[in-house]
N, C-alpha and C positions, 0 to 999 in steps of 0.2 A: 874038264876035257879041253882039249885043245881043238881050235876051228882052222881050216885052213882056207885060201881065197872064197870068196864068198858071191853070190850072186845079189845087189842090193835091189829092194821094190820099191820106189818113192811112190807112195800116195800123195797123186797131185792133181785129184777130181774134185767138181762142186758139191758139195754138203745136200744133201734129203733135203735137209729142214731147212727153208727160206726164209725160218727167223734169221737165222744168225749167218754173219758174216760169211759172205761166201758159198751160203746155200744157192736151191736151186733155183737158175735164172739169174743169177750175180757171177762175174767172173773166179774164177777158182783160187784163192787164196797164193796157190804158187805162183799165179802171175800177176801179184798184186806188186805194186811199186814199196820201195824200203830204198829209205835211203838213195843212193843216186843207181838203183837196182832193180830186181825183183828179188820178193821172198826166195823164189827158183834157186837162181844163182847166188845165193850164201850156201842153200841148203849142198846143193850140186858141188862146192868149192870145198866143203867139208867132207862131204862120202868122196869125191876124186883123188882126196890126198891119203885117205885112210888105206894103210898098208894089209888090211884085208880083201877090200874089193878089187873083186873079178869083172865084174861087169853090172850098169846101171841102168833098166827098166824102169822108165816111169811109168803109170797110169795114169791119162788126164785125159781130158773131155773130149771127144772127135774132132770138133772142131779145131783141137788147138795141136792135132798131133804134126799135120803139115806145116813146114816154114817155122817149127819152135826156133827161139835164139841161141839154143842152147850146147856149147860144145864142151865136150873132156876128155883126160888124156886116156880113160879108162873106153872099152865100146859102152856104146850110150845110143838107146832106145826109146821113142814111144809105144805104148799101147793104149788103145780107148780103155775109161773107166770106165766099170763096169755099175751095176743097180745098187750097188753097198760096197760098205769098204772089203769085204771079205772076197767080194766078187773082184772087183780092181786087184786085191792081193794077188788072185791066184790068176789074174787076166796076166800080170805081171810074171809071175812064177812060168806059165805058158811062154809065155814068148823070152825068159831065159833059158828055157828048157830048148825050144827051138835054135835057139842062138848056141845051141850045146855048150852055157854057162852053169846050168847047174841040172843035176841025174838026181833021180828016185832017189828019195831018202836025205837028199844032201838040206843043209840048212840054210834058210834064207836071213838076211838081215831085214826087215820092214821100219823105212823112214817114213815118218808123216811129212807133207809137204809146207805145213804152217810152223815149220821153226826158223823163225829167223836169228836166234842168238845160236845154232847148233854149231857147233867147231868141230875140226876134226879131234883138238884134245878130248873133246868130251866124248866121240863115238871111242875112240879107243879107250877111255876109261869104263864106256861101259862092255865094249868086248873083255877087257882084260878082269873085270868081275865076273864077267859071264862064265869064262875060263879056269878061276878060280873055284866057281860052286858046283855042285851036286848034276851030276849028267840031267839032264830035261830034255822035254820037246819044244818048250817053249821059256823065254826067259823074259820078265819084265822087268822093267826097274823101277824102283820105287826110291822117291826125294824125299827128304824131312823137308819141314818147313824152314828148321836152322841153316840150310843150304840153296834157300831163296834171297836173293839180295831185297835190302830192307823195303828198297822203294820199292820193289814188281808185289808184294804178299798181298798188298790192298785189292788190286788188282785179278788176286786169284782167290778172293778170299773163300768164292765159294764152292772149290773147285780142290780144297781138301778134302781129306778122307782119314779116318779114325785106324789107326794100322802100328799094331803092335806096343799100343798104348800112347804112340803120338799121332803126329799131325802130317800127313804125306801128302804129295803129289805121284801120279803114276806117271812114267814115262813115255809119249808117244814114237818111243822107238822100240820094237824089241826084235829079238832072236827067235824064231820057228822052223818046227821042219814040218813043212806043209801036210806032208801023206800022212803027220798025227789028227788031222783036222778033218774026221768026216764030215759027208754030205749031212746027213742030222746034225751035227755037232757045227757045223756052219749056220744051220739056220737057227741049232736057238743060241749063237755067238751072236747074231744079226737081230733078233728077241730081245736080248739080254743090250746091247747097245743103244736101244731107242729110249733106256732109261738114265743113260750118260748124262744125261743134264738138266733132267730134273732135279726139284730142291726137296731135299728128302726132307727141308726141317718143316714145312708147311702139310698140313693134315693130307689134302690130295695127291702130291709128288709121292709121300709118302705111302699111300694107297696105291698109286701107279706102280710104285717101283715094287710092293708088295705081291700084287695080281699076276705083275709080268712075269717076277720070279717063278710064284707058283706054277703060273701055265707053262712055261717054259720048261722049268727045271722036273715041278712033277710035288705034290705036298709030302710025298714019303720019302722021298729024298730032300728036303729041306727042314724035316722037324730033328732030324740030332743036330745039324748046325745051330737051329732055333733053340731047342734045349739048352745048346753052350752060351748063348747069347744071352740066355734069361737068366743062368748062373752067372753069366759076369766070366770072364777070363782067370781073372788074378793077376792080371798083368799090371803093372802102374811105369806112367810113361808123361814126359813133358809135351801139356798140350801146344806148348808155344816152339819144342823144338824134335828133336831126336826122342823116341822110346827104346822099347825095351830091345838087348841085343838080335835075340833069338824070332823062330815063330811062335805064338802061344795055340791055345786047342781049338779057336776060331781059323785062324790062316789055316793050320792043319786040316781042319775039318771043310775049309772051302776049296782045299787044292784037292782034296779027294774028290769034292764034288766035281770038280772042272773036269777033272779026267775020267770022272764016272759017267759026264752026260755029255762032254763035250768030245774026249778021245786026247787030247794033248796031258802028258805028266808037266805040273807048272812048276817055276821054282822063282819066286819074286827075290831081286839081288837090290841090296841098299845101294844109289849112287850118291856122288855128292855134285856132278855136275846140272845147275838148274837148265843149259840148253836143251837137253834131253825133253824135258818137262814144258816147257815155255811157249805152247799155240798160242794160236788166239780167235775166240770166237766171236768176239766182239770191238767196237772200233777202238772203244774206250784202249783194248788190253793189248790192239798193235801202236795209240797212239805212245801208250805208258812205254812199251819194249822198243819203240825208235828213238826216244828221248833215253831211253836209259843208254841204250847204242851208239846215238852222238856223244855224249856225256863220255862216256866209257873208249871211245876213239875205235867202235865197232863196225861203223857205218861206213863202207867204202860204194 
């Protein structure tokens, strides 16, 4: 399907979790210094030029909505984040709605505020897959790993995911049209998040991420997925780069769940840009991405 202008939400609040980088109590990753900058204004220089957007709604912390530095040639907003990212989303969604940038129904773009390599080539390479696949309410993207530059993979190493017989990263940008997102389907999207960075490979992580699913999701709606899981796919896929073309009967069977408990029809699209993908939760993995951005002559 084809999108026409677009209303963008930059998520650009501080993090729950005060472990990591830019949680709570630390400044908000978007106003963190990059190069002779902020994270902010790379992200802001990429959605302003993208021949989609209508108009740019941030969400970020109260304190920082007065006096921001921040100007574009697009209308351009603050709104306070909200308790979760889902809550920020639609804090965001609200006040383009008010700015009459975007009506019922219409679809949103959702940027994360911690991408400092994001380009506008890259946003529009992921609009124009978006465009290209199967109508959704919701569109994510997903990286192989073979589309990560060599030096950053160290760096993310733990922050793949096993996805159609290879090695992915999900994208923290994607496409939604909000009014698919009910109020239940918001909160166990906000359930189902607190598991994001747990380490599945360790016994507890993996009991965490096991409990949350159940309670969230419900155990009778998660034993055919489990069923496929214990059969194994059939899929074969390079763990080091790109798998298999297609969905196999795991993705299948998880995008019915999504829409089954959550209310969005999903549709994951392969990208090949790594800015899309490229946060950072930790100091280590913005000091790695500004040395690769000097290096690379990204850093203005």
């Amino acid at each position: 399907m084809e999108f026409g202008e677009l209303a963008i939400v930059v998520l650009a609040g501080s993090d729950v979790n005060p472990e990591i980088l830019g949680g709570a109590g630390q400044p908000s990753k978007f106003f963190m210094r990059f190069g002779d900058g902020l994270v902010g204004n790379r992200v802001l220089r990429a959605i302003d030029k993208l021949r989609w957007c209508k108009a740019i709604c941030i969400a970020a912390p109260p304190e920082r909505i007065q006096g921001h530095p921040f100007s574009t040639d697009h209308p351009l907003y603050l709104v306070p984040q909200g308790a979760s990212s889902t809550r920020s989303m639609a804090n965001g969604v609200r006040g383009a709605r008010e700015h009459g940038d975007c009506a019922e129904g219409d679809f949103v773009l959702v940027v994360s505020g911690d991408l400092p390599l994001l380009s506008t080539a890259a946003l529009e390479h992921f609009m124009e897959v978006c465009e290209k696949a199967p109508e959704a309410d919701l569109y994510l993207g997903m990286l192989p790993r073979s589309a990560v530059p060599d030096e950053l993979r160290e760096a993310y190493g733990n922050d793949f995911i096993p996805f159609r017989g290879g090695s992915y990263l999900h994208t923290e940008t994607y496409l939604l049209r909000p009014d698919s997102l009910s109020e239940v389907g918001r909160r166990r999207f906000e359930e189902i998040m607190t598991i994001r960075r747990l380490n599945r490979r360790t016994v507890r992580g993996a009991w965490k991420i096991a409990r949350t699913l159940v309670s969230t999701v419900g155990l009778r709606a998660m034993l055919p997925l489990a069923r496929i899981l214990m059969e194994g796919s059939g899929d074969s896929g390079d763990e080091g780069g790109q798998g298999a073309a297609g969905p196999d009967r795991v993705e299948k069977a998880t995008l019915r769940l999504v829409e089954d408990r959550l209310g969005p029809r999903a549709n994951l699209v392969i990208v090949e840009e790594p800015g899309l993908a490229l946060e950072f939760d930790h100091l280590e993995q913005l000091e790695v991405l500004e040395k690769y951005a000097e290096r690379n002559r990204l850093v203005t």
